[in-house]
N, C-alpha and C positions, 0 to 999 in steps of 0.2 A: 653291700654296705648300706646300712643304716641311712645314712643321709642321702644318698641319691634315692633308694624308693620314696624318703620326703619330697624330694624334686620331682621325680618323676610325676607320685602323688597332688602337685603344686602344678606342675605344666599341665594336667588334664581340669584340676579347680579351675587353672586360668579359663582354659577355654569353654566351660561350661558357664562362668559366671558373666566373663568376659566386664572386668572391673575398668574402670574410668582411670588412666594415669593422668594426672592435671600436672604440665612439663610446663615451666617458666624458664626457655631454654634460648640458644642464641641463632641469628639468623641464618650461619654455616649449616647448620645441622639439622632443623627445623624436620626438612622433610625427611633425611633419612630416619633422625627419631622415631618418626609418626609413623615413618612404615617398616621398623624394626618393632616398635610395638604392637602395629595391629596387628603382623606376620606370626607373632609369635600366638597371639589370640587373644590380648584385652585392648581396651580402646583408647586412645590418645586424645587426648587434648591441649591445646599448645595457646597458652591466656597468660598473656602479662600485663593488662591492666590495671592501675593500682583500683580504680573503681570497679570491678568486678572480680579479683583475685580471690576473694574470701567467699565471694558468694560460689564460686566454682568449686575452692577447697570443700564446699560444702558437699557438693555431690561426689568427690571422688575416693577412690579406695588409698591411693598414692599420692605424696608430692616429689618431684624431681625438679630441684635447684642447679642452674648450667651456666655457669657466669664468662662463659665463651665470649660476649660480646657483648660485656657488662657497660653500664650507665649506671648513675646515681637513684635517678628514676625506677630505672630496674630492680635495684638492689633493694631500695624501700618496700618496692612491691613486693620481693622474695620474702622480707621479713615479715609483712604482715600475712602472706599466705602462710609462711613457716608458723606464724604464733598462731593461727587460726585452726592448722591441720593439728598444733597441740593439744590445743583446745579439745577438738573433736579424736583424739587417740589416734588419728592420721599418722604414719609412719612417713619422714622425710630425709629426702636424700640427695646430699649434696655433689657436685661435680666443680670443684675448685680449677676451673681450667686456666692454667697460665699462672697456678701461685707461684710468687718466687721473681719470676719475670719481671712485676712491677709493681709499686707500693702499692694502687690504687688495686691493685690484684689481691696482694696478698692481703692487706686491711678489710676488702669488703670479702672476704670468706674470715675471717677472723670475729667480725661486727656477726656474720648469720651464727659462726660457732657460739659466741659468746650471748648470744640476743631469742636462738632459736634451737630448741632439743632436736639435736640431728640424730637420724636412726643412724645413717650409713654414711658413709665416705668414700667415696670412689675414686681415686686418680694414681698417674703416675708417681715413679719413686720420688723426682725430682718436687712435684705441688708435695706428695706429704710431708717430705722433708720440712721446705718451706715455710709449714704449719706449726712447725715442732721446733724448729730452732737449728736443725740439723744443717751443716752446711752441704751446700748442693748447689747445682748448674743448670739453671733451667734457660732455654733457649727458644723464644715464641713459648709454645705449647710443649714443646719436647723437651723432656729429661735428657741431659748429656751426663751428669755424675752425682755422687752423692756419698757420705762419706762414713755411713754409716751403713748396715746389710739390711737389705729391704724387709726384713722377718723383723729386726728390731727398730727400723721405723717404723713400719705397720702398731708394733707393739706401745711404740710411745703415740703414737697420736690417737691409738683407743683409749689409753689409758688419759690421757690430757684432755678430750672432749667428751669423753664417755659416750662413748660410741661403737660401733661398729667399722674398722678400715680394711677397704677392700685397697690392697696397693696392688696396679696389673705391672705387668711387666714379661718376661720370657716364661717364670712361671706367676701364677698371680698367687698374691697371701691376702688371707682374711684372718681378721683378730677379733675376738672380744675379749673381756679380763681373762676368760676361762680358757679360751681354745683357740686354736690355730691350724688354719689348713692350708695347704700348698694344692693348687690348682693346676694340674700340667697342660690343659687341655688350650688348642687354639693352634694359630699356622701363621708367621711368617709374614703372608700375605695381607694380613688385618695393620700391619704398618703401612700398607701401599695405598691406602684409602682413605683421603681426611673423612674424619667422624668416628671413625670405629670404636673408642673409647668413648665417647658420647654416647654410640648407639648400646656399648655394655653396659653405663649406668643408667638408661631408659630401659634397657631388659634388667636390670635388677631393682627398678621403679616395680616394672610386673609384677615379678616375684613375691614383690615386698607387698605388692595389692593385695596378695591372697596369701602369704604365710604370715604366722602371727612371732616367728622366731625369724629376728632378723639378720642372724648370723648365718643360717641357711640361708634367706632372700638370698643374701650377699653370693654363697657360695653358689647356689640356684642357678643364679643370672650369669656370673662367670662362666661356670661349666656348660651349661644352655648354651651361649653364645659363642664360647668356645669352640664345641664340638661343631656349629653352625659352621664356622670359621674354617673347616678341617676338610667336612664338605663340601664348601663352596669353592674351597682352593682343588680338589681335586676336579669336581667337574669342570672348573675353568680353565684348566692346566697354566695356572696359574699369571693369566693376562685379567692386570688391574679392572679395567671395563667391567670384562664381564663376569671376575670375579664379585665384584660391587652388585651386580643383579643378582648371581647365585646366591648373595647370603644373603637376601631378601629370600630367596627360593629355600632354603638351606632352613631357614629359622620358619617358615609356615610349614614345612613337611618335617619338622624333628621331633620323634615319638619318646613317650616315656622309656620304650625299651632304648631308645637311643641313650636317653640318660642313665640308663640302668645299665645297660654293656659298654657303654664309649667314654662314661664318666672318669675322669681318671683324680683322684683325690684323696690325698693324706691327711687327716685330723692329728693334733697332737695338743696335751693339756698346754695352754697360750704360755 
C-alpha cells in the first residue's frame, strides 16, 4: 500500500534528520513523551514558557499542544507558540485532553481551534465529540459514550476546524475533507498505562516534523505506535510495568519493513 512505504519512507527521514518536536505538554506525561519521541528517532523538547515559547517554535520542525494539565498561563503560551509555528509553516498539533469534562476544558481547546491553524487533532471519541456539539460522556480523561459513530465525528470536526482528526479508539480514524482511514493496529494493553494517548500524539508530532502531508503524519503516528503497542504487549506478556518499558523498546527497534508488513490500514474517499 501506497501510504505505508510513505511511513515507512517518514520513519527512516525521522531518523536521519532527527527534527526538534517543541511539546507544550502536561506534567503527567512529560517524561513518557520525551522518551516516546526520542525512542522513535527525533528530538524532544518540553518549553512552556510564555518568554521563550516563540523563540523555541523557532527552531523546531513540530509543535504539539497537550492541555492535560492546563492553566490560563499555559494556554496563553500554547497560543502564541501556535501563532508563531503559523507564522513559520510549522505544522501543529493539538491534544484536547479532558474536553467535554469541564468548561475550562472544553473553552481553552476551542480559544487555540479558533485563535490558532491546527494541522491535526488527536483525541478520544468522547474530547471530539465535545468539540463538535456532539453529545457524549466524558469521565476525567476517558470517553464513556458518544452518540454519534466515531467515522462521523471524526468527519465533523475536520470539517468544522479544517483540519486533520485523528479519533483513537478500538480502531483509530483519521479524516481530512477528502479521505478517511481506519487504523486496526494497537493492543489492548495501551489502555493499562496513563499517557498512552499522549504518547501517540507526540509520535504523530514526529511524523508531522518530517511529512509535509498531514493526513499521513496523522495516519503515520497511529500505525507506528500501534504496531509499537502490539510488540510490547507480546514481549510483556502482558503485565502493565513492564509492558510500559517494552514500548519504550518497541518504538526505538520498529523498522520501516515493520510498517510495510504489520501496517494494517483502510483508506477510503472521507
Amino acid at each position: 500500500m501506497e501510504i505505508l512505504n510513505n511511513i515507512a519512507a517518514d520513519l527512516t527521514a525521522m531518523r536521519e534528520k532527527k527534527p526538534l518536536v517543541h511539546n507544550i505538554t502536561n506534567y503527567v506525561v512529560m517524561n513518557e513523551t520525551a522518551n516516546a519521541i526520542l525512542c522513535l528517532g527525533a528530538l524532544p523538547i518540553m518549553s512552556h514558557a510564555a518568554e521563550e515559547v516563540e523563540e523555541m517554535v523557532g527552531i523546531a520542525s513540530a509543535l504539539v499542544l497537550n492541555i492535560g494539565t492546563l492553566s490560563p498561563d499555559w494556554i496563553d503560551a500554547m497560543e502564541l507558540a501556535g501563532k508563531r509555528a503559523n507564522a513559520m509553516g510549522i505544522p501543529v498539533v493539538l491534544d484536547p485532553v479532558g474536553a467535554g469534562a469541564t468548561k475550562l476544558r472544553t473553552e481553552s481547546c476551542k480559544r487555540l481551534l479558533g485563535n490558532v491553524r491546527i494541522s491535526i487533532v488527536r483525541g478520544n471519541a468522547g474530547e471530539a465529540a465535545a468539540l463538535v456539539g456532539i453529545a457524549s460522556e466524558v469521565r476525567g480523561v476517558e470517553s464513556i459514550s458518544v452518540a454519534e459513530s466515531v467515522e462521523d465525528t471524526a468527519r465533523r470536526l475536520a470539517a468544522t476546524y479544517k483540519c486533520v482528526a485523528a479519533v483513537t479508539g478500538e480502531t483509530d480514524v483519521v479524516c481530512d475533507d477528502t479521505r478517511l482511514a481506519r487504523i486496526s493496529n494497537g493492543h489492548p494493553m495501551l489502555g493499562k498505562v496513563v499517557g498512552t494517548g499522549c504518547m501517540a500524539t507526540a509520535v504523530i508530532g514526529s511524523f508531522a516534523a518530517v511529512e509535509r502531508d498531514v493526513f499521513t503524519a496523522a495516519v503515520g503516528g497511529l500505525v507506528a505506535f500501534g504496531i509499537a503497542g502490539e510488540i510490547a504487549a507480546k514481549v510483556s506478556g502482558n503485565r502493565p510495568g513492564t509492558f510500559h518499558t517494552e514500548l519504550y523498546n518497541a518504538l526505538y527497534a520498529i523498522t520501516p519493513e515493520d510498517i510495510r508488513s504489520r501496517g494494517r490500514v483502510k483508506i477510503t474517499n472521507g
